[in-house]
C-alpha positions in Angstrom: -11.9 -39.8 -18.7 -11.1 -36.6 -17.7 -10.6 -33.2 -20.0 -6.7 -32.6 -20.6 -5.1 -29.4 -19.7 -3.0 -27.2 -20.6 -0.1 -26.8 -18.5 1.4 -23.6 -19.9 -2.5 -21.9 -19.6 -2.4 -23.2 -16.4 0.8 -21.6 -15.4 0.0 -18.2 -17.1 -3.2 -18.5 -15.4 -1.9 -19.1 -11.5 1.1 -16.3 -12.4 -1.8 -13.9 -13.2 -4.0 -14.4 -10.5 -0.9 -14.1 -7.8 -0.3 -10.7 -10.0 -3.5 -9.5 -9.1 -3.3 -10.5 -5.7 0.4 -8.9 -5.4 -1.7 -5.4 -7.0 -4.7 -5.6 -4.4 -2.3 -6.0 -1.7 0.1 -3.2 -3.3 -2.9 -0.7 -3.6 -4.1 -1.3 0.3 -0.7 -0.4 1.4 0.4 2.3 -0.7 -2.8 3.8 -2.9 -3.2 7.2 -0.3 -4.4 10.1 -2.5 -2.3 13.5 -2.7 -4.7 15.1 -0.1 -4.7 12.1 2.6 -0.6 12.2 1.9 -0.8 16.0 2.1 -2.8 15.8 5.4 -0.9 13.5 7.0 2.2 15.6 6.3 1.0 18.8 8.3 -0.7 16.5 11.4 3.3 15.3 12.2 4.0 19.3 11.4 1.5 20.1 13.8 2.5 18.0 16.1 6.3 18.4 15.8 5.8 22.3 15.9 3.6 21.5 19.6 6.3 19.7 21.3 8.8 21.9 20.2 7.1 24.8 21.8 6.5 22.7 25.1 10.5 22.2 25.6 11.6 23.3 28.6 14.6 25.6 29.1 17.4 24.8 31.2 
């Protein structure tokens, strides 16, 4: 015979582990550090401040 279960540990327990799945995912996309945030930042600068200077005038 097999062992009962609870269905309300059960439940918590599937909720929880599609929580930490939902967190994993949710720290690959948005977990950057202050100083990869801050580098990207100046790149675009950089590279906004470059095409603005290779505009030509009519």
């Amino acid at each position: 015979m097999a062992e009962p279960i609870n269905l309300n540990k059960a439940k918590k327990a599937r909720a929880q582990a599609e929580a930490r799945r939902q967190a994993a995912e949710n720290r690959v996309r948005f977990g950057r550090t202050k100083v990869e945030k801050t580098v990207t930042k100046l790149q675009a600068e950089k590279a906004a401040r470059a095409h603005d200077q290779a505009k030509r005038e009519d």
